[in-house]
C-alpha positions in Angstrom: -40.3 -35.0 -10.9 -39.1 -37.4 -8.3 -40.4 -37.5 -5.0 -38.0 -35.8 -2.4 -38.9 -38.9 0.1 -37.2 -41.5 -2.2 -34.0 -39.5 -1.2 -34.8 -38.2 2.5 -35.4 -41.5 3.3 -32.0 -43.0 2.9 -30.6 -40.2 5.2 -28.6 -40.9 7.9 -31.0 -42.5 11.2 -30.2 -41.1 14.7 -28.2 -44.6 15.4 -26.2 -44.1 12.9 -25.4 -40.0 14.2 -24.9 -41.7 17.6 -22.5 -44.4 15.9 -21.0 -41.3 14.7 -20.1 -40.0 18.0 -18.5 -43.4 18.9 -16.1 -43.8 15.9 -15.1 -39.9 16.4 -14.0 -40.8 19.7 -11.9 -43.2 18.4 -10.4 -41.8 15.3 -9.4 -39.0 17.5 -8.0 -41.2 20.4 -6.0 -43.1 18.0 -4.7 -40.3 16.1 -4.0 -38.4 19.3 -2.1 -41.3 20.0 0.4 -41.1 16.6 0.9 -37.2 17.0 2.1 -38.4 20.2 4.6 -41.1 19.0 5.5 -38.3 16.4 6.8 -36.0 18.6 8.6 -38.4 21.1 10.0 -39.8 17.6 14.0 -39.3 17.2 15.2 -39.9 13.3 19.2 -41.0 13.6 19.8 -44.0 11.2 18.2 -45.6 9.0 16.2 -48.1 11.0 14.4 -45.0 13.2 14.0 -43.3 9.0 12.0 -46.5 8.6 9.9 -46.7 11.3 9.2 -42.9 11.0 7.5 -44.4 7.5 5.6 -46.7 9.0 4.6 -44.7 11.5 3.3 -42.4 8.1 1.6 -45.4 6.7 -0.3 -46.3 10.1 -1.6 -42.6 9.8 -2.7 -42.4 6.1 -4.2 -45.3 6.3 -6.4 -44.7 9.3 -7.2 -41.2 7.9 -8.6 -43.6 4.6 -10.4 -45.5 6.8 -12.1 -42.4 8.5 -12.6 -41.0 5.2 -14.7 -44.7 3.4 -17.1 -44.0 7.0 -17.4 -40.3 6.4 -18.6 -41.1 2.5 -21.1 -43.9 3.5 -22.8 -41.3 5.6 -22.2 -38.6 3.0 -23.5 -40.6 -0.2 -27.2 -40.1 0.7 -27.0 -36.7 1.8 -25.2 -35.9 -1.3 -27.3 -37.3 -3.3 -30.7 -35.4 -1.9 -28.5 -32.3 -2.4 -28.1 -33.2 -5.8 -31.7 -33.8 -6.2 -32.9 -30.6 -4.8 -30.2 -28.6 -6.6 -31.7 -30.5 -10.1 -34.4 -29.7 -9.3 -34.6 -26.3 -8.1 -32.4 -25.5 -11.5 -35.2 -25.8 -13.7 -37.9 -23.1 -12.3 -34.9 -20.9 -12.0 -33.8 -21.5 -15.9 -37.2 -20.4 -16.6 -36.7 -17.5 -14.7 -33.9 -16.5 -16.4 -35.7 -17.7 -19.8 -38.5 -14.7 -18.8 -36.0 -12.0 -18.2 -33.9 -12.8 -21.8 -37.1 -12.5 -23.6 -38.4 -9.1 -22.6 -34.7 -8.4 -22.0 -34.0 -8.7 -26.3 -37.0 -6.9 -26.8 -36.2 -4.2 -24.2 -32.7 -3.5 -26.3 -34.4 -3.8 -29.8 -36.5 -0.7 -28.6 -33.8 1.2 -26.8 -31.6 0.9 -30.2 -34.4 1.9 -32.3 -35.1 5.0 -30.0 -31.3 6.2 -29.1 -31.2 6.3 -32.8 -34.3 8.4 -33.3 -33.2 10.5 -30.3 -29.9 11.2 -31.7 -31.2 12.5 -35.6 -33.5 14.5 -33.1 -30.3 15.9 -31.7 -28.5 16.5 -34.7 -31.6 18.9 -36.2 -31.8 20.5 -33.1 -28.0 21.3 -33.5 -28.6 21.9 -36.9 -30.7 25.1 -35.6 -28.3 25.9 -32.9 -25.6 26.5 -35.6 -28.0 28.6 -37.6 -28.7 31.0 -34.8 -25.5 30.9 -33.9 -24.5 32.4 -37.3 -26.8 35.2 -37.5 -25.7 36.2 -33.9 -22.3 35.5 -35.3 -23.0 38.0 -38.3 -24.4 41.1 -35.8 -20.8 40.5 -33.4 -18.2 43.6 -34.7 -15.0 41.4 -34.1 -14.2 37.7 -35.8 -12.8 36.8 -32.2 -16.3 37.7 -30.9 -17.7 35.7 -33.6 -15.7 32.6 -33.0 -16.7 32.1 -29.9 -20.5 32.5 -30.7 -20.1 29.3 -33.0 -17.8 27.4 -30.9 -20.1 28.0 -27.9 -23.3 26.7 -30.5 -21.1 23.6 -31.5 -19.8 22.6 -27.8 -23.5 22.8 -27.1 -24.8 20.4 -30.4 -22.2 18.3 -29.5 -23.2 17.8 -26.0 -27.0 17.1 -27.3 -25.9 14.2 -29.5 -23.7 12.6 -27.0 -26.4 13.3 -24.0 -29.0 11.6 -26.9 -30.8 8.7 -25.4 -33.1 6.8 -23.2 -32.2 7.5 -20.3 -33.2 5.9 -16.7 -36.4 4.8 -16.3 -38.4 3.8 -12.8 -41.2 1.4 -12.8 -44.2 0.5 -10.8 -42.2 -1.8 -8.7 -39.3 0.4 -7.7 -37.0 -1.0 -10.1 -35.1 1.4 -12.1 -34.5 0.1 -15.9 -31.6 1.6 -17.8 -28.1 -0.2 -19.7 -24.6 -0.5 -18.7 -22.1 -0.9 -21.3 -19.1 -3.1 -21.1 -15.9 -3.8 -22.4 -13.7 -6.9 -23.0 -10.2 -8.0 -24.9 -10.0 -11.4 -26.3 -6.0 -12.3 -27.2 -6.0 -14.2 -29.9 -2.2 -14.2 -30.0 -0.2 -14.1 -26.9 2.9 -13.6 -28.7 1.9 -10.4 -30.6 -0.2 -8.6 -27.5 2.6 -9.1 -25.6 4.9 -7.9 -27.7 2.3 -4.8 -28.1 2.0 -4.4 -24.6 5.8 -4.2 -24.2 6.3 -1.3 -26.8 2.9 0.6 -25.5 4.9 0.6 -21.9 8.4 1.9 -23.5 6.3 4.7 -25.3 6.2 6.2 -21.7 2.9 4.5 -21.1 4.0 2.4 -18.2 1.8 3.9 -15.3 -1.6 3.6 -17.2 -1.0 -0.4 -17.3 -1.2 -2.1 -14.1 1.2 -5.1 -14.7 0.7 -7.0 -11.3 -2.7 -7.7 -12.0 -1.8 -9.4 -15.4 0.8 -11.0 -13.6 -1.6 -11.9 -10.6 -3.9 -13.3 -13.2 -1.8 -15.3 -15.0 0.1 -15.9 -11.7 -0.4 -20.6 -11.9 0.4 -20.5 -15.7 3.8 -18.4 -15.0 4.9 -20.1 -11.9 4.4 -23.4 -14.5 6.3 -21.8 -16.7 9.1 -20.8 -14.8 9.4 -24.7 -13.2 10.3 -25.9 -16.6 12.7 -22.8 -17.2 14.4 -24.4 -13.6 13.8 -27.9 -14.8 15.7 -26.6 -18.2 18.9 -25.3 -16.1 18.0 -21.5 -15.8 18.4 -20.7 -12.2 18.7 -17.1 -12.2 16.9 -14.0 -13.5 14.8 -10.7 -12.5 12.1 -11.2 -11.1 11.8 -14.2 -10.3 12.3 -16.8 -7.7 13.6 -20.1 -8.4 12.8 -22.7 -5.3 14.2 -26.1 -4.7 11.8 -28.5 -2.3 12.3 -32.3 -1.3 9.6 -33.6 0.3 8.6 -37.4 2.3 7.0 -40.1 0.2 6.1 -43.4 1.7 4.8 -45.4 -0.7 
């Protein structure tokens, strides 16, 4: 591993923070200075249109100028903070290289035990029906009867779906258990779109949140609708088609 003080070394000196203060000074006296001339500035030929560019190109490229002396102080600083973030990435991949191991064993085991847990829970509702059905046999009406054996499977049911490791608190005060999680690919836009649409005229429309897909997808549809403007569409639902012009001195 490098040593930090081949980078810390190259850091900025105090002379140079001091130099700092001085150029600051006058950046911001000279730039004071344009937003000045910018505001006194009346635009009403073409000669004033010209010298409001030049004006522009004074501006930008002082604001380069400030921008080369803000990256020659910058560069070393940078690069220590690239060092230190190199470096501090390895110790915490191994962390994380410590928690998937056990973590893959962890889930081998829970698998393996939800599954033993759950045939445990369907012989126990195996017996819950059978006592169920001699109760069931001793009740005078079949009403009475039914609702012995539907009160026996609810309950089966609910011991098979309750079936599993459940939460478990360590020596440390961590508490160990799973979270499940669900994801959609689309593989074809064209097609889940298409599905989404007839899922929402099925009378499905309040269940589906469409601003958030819109939201999402918000850059890629604005795109999309600047070529439909570009393309000579300039109306439709929904949508808002805006016309900008905009200064460039070159």
């Amino acid at each position: 591993m490098k040593d930090i003080t081949l980078f810390s070394g190259k850091l900025p000196s105090n002379v140079q923070y001091k130099q700092v203060t001085l150029d600051l000074t006058k950046y911001m006296k000279a730039a004071d200075g344009l937003v000045e001339q910018a505001g006194r500035a009346k635009i009403t030929n073409a000669e004033t249109y010209a010298k409001g560019g030049d004006l522009i190109s004074i501006a930008r490229a002082q604001a380069n100028k400030a921008e080369a002396d803000r990256l020659v102080l910058t560069k070393p600083i940078n690069a220590l903070l690239k060092f230190i973030n190199a470096a501090y990435k390895l110790p915490k991949e191994r962390f994380t290289d410590a928690r998937s191991v056990v973590e893959v064993k962890m889930m081998a085991w829970k698998r393996a035990e939800d599954e033993r847990l759950r045939e445990e829970a369907k012989e126990e509702r195996k017996k819950l029906e059978a006592e169920a059905l001699e109760r069931a046999v001793l009740e005078k009406t079949e009403e009475a009867q039914d609702e012995v054996l539907d009160a026996a499977q609810e309950a089966g049911e609910e011991l098979i779906e309750d079936a599993g490791v459940k939460l478990q608190r360590g020596d440390f005060g961590s508490s160990t258990g799973t979270k499940k999680t669900y994801s959609t690919e689309v593989a074809n836009t064209k097609e889940f779109l298409g599905s989404l649409l007839a899922h929402i005229d099925n009378g499905n429309k309040r269940e589906i949140d469409l601003d958030s897909l819109i939201e999402f997808k918000k850059s890629g549809m604005n795109k999309f609708g600047e070529r439909m403007y570009k393309a000579g569409v300039r109306k439709m639902p929904g949508a808002k088609f805006i016309e900008s012009e905009n200064i460039r001195v070159y």
